[in-house]
Biopython code that builds the backbone (N, CA, C, O; Angstrom):
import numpy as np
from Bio.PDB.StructureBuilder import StructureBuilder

atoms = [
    (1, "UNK", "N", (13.102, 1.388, -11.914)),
    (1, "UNK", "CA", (11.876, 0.674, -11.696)),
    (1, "UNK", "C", (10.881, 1.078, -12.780)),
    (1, "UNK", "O", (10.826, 2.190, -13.305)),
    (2, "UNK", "N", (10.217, 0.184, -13.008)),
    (2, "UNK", "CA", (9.442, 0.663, -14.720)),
    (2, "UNK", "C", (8.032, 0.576, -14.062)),
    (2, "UNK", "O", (7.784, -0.388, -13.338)),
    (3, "UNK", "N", (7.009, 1.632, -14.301)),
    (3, "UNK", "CA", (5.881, 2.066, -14.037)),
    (3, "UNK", "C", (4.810, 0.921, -14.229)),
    (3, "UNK", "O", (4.726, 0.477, -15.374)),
    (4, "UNK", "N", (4.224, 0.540, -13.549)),
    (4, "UNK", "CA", (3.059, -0.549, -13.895)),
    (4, "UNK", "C", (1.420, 0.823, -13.847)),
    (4, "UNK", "O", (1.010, 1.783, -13.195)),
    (5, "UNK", "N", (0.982, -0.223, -15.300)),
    (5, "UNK", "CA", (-0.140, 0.330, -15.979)),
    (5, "UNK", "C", (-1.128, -0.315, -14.615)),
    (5, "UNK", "O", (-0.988, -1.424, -14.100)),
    (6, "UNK", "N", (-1.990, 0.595, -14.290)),
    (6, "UNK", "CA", (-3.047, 0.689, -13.370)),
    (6, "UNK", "C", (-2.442, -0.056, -11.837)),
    (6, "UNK", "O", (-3.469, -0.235, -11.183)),
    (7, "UNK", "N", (-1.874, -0.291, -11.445)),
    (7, "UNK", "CA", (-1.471, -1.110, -10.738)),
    (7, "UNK", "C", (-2.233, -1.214, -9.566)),
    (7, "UNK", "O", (-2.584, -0.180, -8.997)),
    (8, "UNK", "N", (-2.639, -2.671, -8.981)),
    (8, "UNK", "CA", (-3.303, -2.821, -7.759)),
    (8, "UNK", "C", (-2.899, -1.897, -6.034)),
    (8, "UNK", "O", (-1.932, -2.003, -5.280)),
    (9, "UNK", "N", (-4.084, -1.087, -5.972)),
    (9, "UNK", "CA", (-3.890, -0.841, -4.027)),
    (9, "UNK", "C", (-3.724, -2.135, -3.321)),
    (9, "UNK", "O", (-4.410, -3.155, -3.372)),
    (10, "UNK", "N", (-2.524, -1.819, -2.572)),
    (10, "UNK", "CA", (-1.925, -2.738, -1.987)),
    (10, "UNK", "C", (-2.564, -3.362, -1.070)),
    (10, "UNK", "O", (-1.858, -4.252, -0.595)),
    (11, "UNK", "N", (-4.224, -3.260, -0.311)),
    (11, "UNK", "CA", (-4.797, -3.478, -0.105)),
    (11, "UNK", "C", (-5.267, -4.910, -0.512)),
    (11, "UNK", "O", (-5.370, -5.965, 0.115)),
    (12, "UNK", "N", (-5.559, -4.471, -2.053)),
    (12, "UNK", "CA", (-6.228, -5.726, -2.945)),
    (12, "UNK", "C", (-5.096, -7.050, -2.737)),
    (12, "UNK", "O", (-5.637, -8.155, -2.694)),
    (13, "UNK", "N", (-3.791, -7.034, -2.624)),
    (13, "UNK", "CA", (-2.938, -7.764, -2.468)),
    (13, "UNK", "C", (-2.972, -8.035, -0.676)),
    (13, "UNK", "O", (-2.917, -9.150, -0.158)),
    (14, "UNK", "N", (-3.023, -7.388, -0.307)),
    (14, "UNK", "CA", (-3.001, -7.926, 1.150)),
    (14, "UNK", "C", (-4.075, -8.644, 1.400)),
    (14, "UNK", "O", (-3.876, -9.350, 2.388)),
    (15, "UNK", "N", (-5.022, -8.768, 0.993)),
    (15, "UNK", "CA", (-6.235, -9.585, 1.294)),
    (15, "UNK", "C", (-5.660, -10.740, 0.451)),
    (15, "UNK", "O", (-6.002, -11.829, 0.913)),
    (16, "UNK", "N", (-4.968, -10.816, -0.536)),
    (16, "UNK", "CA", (-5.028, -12.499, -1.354)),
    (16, "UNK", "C", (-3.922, -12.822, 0.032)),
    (16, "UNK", "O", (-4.356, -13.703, 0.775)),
    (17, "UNK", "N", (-2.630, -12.244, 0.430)),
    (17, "UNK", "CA", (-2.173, -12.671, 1.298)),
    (17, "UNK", "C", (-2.953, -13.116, 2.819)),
    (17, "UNK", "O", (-2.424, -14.020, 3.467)),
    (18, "UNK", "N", (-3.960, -12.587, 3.244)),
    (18, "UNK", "CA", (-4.486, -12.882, 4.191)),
    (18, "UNK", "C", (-5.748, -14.286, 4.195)),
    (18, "UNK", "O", (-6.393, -14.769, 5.126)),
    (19, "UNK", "N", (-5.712, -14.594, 2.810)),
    (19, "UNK", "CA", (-6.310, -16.065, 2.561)),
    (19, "UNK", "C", (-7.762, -16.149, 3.732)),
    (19, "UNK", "O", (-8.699, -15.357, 3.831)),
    (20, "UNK", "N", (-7.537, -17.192, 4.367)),
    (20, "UNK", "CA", (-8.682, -17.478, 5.284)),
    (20, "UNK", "C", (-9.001, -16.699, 6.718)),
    (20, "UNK", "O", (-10.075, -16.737, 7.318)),
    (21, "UNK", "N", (-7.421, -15.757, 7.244)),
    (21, "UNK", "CA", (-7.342, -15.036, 8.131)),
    (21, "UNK", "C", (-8.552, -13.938, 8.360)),
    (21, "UNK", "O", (-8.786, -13.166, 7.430)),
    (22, "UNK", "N", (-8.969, -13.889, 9.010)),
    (22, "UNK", "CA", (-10.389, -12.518, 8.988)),
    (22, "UNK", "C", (-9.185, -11.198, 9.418)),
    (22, "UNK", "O", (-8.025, -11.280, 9.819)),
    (23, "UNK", "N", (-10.129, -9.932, 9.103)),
    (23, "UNK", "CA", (-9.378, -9.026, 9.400)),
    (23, "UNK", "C", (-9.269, -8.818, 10.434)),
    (23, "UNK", "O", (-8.244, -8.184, 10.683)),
    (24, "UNK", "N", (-10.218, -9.190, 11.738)),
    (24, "UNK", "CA", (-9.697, -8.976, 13.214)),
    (24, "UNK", "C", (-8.560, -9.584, 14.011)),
    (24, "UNK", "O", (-7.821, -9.025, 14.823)),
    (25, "UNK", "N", (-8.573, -10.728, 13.646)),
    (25, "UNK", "CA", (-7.645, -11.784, 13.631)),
    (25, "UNK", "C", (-5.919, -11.142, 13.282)),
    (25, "UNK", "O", (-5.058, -10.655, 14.016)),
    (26, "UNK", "N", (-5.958, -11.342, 12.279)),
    (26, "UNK", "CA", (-5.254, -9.917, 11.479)),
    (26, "UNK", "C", (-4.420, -8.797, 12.156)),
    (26, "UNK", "O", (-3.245, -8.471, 12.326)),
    (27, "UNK", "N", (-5.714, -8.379, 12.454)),
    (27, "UNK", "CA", (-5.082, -6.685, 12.990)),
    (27, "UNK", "C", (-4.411, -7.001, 14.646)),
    (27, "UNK", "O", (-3.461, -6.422, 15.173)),
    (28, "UNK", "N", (-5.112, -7.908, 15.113)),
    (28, "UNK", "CA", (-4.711, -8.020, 16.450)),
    (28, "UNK", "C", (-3.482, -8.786, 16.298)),
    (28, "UNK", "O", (-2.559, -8.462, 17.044)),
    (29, "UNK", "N", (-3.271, -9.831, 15.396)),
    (29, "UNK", "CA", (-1.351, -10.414, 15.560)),
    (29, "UNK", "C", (-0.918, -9.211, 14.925)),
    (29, "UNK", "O", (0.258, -9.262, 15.283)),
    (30, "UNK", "N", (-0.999, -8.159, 14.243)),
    (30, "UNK", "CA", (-0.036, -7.384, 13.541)),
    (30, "UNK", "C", (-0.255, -6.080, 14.491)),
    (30, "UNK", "O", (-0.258, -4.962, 13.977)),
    (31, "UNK", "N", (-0.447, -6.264, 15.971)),
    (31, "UNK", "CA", (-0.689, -4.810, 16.899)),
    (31, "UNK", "C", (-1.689, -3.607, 16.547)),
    (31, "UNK", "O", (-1.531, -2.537, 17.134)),
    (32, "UNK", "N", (-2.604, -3.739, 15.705)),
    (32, "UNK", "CA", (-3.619, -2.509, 15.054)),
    (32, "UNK", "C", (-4.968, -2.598, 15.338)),
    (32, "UNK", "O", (-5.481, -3.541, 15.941)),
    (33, "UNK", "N", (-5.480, -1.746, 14.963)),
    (33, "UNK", "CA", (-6.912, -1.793, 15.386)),
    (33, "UNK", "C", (-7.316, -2.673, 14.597)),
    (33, "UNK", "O", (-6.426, -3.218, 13.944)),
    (34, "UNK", "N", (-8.819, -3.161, 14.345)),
    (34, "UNK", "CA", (-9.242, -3.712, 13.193)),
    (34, "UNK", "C", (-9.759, -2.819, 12.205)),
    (34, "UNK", "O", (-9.881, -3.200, 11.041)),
    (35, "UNK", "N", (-10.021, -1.860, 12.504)),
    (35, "UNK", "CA", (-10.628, -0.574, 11.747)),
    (35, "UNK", "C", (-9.179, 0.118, 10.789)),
    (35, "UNK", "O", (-9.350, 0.146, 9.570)),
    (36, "UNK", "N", (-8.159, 0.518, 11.192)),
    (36, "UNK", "CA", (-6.894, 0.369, 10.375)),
    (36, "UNK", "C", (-6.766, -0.478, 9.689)),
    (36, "UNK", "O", (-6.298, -0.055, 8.632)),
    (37, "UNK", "N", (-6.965, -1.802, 9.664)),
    (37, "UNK", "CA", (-6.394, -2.790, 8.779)),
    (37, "UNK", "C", (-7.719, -2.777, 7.473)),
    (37, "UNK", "O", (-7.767, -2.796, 6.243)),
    (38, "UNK", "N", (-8.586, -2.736, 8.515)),
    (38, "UNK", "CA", (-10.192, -2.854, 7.678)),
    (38, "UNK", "C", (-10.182, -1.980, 6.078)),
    (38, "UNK", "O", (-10.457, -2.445, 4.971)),
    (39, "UNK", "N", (-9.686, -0.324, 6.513)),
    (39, "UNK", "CA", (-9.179, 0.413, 5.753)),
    (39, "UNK", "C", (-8.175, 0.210, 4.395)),
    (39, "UNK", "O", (-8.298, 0.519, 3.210)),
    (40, "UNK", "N", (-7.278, -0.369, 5.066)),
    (40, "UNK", "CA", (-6.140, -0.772, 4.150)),
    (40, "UNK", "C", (-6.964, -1.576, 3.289)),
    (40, "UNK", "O", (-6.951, -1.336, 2.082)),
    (41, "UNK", "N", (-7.803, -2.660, 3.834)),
    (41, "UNK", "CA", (-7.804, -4.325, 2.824)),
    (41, "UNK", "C", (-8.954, -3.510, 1.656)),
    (41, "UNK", "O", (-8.993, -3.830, 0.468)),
    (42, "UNK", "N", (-9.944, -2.297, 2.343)),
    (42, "UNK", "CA", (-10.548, -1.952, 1.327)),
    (42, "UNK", "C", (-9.859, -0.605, 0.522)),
    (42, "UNK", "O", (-10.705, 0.052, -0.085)),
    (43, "UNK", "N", (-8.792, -0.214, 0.447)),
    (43, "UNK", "CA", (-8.108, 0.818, -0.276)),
    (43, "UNK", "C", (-8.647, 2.219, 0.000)),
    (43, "UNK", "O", (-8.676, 3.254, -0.665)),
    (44, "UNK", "N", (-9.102, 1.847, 1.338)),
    (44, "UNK", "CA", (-9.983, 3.675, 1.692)),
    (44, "UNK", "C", (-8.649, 4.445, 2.730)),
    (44, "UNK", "O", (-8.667, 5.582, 3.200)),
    (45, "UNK", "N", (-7.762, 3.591, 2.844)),
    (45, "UNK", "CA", (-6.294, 4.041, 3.250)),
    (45, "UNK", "C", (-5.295, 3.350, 2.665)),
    (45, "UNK", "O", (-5.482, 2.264, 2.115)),
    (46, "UNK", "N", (-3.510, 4.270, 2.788)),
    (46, "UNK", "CA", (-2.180, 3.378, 2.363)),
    (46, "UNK", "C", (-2.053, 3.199, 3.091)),
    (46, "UNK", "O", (-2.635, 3.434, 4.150)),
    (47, "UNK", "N", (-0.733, 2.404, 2.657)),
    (47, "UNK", "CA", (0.461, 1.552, 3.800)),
    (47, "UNK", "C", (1.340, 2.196, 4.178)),
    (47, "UNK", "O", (2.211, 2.567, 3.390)),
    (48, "UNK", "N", (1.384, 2.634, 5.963)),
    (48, "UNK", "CA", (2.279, 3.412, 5.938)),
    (48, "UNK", "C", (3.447, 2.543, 6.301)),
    (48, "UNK", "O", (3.380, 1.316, 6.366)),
    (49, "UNK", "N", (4.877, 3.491, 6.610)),
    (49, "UNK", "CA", (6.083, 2.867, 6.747)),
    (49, "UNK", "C", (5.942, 2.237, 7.828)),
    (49, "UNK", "O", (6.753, 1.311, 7.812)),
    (50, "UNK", "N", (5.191, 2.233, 9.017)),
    (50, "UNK", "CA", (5.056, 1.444, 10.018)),
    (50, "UNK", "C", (4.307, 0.368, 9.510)),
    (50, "UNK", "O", (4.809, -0.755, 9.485)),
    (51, "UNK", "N", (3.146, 0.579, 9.094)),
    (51, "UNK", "CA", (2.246, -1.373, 8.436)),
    (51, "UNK", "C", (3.170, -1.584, 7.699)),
    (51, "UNK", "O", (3.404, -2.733, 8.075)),
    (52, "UNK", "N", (4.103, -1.341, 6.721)),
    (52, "UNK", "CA", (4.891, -1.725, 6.137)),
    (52, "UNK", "C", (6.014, -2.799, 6.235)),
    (52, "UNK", "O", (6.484, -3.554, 5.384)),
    (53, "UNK", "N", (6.345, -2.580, 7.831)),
    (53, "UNK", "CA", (7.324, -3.446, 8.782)),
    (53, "UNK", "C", (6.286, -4.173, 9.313)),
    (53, "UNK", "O", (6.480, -5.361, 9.053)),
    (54, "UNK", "N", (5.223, -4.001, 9.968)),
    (54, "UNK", "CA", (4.481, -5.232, 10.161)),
    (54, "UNK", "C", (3.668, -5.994, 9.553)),
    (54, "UNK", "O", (2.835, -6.780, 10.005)),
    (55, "UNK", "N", (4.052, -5.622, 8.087)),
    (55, "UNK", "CA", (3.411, -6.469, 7.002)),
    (55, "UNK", "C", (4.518, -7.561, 6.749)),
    (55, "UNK", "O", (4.380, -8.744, 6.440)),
    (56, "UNK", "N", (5.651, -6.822, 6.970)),
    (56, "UNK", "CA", (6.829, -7.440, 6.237)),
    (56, "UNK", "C", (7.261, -8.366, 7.685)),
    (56, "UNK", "O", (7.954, -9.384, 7.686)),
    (57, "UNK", "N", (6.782, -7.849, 8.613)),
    (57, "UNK", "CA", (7.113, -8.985, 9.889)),
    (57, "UNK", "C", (5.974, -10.426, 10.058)),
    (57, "UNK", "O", (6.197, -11.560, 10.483)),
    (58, "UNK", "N", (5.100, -9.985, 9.689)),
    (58, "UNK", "CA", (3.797, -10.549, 9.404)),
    (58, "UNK", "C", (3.669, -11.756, 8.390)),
    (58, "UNK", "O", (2.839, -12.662, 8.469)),
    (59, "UNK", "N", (4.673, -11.597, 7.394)),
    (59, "UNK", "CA", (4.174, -12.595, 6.035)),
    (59, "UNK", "C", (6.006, -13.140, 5.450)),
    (59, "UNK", "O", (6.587, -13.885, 4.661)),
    (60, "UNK", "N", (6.219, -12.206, 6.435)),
    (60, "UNK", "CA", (8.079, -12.618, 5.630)),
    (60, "UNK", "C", (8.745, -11.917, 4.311)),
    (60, "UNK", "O", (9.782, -12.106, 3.676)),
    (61, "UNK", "N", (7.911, -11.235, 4.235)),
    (61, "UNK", "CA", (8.503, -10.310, 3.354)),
    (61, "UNK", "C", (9.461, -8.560, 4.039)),
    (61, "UNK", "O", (9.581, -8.019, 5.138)),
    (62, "UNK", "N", (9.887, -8.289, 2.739)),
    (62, "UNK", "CA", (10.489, -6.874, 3.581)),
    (62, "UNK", "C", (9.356, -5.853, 3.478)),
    (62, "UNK", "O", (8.247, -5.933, 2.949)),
    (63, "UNK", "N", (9.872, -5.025, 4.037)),
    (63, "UNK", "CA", (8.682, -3.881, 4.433)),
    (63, "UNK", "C", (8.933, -2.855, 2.826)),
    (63, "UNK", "O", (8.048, -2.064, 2.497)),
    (64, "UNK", "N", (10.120, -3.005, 2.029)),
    (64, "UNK", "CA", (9.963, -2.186, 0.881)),
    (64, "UNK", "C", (9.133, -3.537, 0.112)),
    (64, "UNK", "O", (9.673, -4.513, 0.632)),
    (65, "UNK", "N", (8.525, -3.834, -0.458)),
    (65, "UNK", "CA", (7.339, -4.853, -0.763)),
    (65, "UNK", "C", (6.679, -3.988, -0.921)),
    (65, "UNK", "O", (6.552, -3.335, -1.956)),
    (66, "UNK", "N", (5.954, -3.793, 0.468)),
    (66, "UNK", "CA", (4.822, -3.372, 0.373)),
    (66, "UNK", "C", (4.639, -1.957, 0.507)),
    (66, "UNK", "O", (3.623, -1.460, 0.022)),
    (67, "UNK", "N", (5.552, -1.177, 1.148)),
    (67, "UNK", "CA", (5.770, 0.438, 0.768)),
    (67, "UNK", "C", (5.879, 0.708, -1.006)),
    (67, "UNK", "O", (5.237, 1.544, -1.642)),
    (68, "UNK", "N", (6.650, -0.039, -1.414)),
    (68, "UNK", "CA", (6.795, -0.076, -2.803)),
    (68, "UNK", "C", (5.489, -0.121, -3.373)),
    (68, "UNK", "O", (5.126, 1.012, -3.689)),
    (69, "UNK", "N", (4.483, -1.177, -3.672)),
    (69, "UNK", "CA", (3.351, -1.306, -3.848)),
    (69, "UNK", "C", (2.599, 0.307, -3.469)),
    (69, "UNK", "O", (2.293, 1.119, -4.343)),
    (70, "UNK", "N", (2.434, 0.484, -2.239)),
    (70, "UNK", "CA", (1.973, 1.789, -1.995)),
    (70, "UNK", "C", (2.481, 3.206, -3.196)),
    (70, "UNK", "O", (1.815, 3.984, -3.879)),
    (71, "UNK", "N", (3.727, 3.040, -3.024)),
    (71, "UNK", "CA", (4.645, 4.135, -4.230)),
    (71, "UNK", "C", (4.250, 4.079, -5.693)),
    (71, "UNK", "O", (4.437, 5.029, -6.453)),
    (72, "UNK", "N", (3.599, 2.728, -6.126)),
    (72, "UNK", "CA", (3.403, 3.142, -7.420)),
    (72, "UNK", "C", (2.104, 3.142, -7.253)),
    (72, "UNK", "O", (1.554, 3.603, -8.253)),
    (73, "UNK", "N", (1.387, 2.835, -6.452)),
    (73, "UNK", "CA", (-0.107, 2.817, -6.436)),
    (73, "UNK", "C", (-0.307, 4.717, -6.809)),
    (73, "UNK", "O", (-0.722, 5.199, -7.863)),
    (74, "UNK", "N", (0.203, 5.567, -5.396)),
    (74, "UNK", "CA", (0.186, 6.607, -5.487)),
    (74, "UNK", "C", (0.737, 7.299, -6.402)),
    (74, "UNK", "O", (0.241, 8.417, -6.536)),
    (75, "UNK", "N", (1.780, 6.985, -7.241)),
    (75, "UNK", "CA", (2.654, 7.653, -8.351)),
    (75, "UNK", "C", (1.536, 7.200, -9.608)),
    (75, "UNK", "O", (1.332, 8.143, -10.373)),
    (76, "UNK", "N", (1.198, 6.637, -9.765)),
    (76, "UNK", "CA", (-0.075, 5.945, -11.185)),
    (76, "UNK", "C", (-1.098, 7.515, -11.266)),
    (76, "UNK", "O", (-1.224, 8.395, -12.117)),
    (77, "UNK", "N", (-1.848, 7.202, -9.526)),
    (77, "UNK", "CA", (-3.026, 8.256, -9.410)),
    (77, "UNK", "C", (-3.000, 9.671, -9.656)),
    (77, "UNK", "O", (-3.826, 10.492, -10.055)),
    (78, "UNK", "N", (-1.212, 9.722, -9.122)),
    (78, "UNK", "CA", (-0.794, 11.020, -9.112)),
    (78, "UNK", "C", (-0.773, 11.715, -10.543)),
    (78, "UNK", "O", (-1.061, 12.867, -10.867)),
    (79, "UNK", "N", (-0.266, 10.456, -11.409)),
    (79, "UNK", "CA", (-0.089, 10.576, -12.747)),
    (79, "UNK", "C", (-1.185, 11.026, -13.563)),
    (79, "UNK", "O", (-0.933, 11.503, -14.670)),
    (80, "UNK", "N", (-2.307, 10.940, -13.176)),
    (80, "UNK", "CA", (-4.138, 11.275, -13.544)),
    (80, "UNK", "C", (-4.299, 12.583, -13.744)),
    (80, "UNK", "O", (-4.684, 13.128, -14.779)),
    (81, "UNK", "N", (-3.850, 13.315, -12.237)),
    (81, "UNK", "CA", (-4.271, 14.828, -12.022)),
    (81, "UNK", "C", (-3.804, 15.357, -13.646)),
    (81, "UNK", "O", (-2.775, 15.236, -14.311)),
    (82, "UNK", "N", (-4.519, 15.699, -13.768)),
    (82, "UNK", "CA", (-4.442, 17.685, -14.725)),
    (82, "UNK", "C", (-3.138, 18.534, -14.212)),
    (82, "UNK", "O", (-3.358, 18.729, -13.017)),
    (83, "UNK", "N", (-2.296, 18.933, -14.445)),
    (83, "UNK", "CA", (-1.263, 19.624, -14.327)),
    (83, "UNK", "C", (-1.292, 20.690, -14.800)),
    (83, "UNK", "O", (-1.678, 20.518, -15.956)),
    (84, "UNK", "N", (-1.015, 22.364, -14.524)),
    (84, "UNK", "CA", (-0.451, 23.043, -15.384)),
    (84, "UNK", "C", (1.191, 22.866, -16.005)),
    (84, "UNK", "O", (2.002, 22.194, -15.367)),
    (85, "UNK", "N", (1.511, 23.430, -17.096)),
    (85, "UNK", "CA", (2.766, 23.370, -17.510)),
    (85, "UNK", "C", (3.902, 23.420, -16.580)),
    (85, "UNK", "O", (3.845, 24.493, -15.978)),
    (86, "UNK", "N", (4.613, 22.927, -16.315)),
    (86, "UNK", "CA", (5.647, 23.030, -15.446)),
    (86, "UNK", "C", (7.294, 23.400, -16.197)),
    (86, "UNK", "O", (7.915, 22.654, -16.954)),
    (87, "UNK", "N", (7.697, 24.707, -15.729)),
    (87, "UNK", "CA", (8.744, 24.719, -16.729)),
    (87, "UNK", "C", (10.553, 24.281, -15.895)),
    (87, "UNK", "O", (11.061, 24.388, -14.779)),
    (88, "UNK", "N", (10.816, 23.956, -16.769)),
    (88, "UNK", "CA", (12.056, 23.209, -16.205)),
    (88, "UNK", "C", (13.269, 23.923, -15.922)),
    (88, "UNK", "O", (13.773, 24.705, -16.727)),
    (89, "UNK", "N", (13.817, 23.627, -14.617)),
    (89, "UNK", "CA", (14.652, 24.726, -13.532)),
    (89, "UNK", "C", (16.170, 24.063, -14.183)),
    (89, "UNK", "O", (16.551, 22.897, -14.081)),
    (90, "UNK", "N", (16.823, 25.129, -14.820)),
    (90, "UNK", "CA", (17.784, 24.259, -15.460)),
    (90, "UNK", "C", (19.031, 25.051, -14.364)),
    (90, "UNK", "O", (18.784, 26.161, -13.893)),
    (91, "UNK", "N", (20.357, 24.328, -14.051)),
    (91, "UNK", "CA", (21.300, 24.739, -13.210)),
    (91, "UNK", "C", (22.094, 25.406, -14.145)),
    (91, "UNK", "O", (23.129, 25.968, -13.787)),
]
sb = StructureBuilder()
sb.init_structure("model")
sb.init_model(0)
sb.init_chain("A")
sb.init_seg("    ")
for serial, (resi, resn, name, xyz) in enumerate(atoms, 1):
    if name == "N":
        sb.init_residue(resn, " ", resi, " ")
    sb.init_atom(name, np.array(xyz, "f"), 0.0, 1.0, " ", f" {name:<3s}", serial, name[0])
structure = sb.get_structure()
């Protein structure tokens, strides 16, 4: 899988998917609070493996979609931090 430069919180994509749907609306066919979903659509939380299946039950997609999305979102940010040297554990 090849790394996407800045790549969108999956959030930002779930809202183009949710079109005219409001988020209460929303959260209540997909079993959640509205305050969970609220979270997600503004990127102040991820997608976990559970919204994941009811994203993917929700829109017809599979639930790696949108876990995926989550994985590089977090692998990008992760990529930011400052590191010390890490030396390599050879067998």
């Amino acid at each position: 899988m090849t790394r996407m430069h800045n790549p969108p919180h999956p959030g930002e994509v779930l809202r183009e998917y949710l079109g005219d749907v409001t988020v209460t609306e929303a959260a209540t066919r997909l079993g959640v609070g509205r305050v969970t979903l609220q979270r997600v659509v503004t990127g102040a939380a991820g997608i976990s493996p559970d919204m994941a299946y009811r994203l993917g039950s929700a829109f017809g997609t599979s639930p790696e979609l949108w876990a995926g999305m989550q994985l590089q979102f977090d692998l990008y940010q992760a990529g930011k931090v400052k590191r010390p040297k890490i030396e390599r554990i050879a067998a």
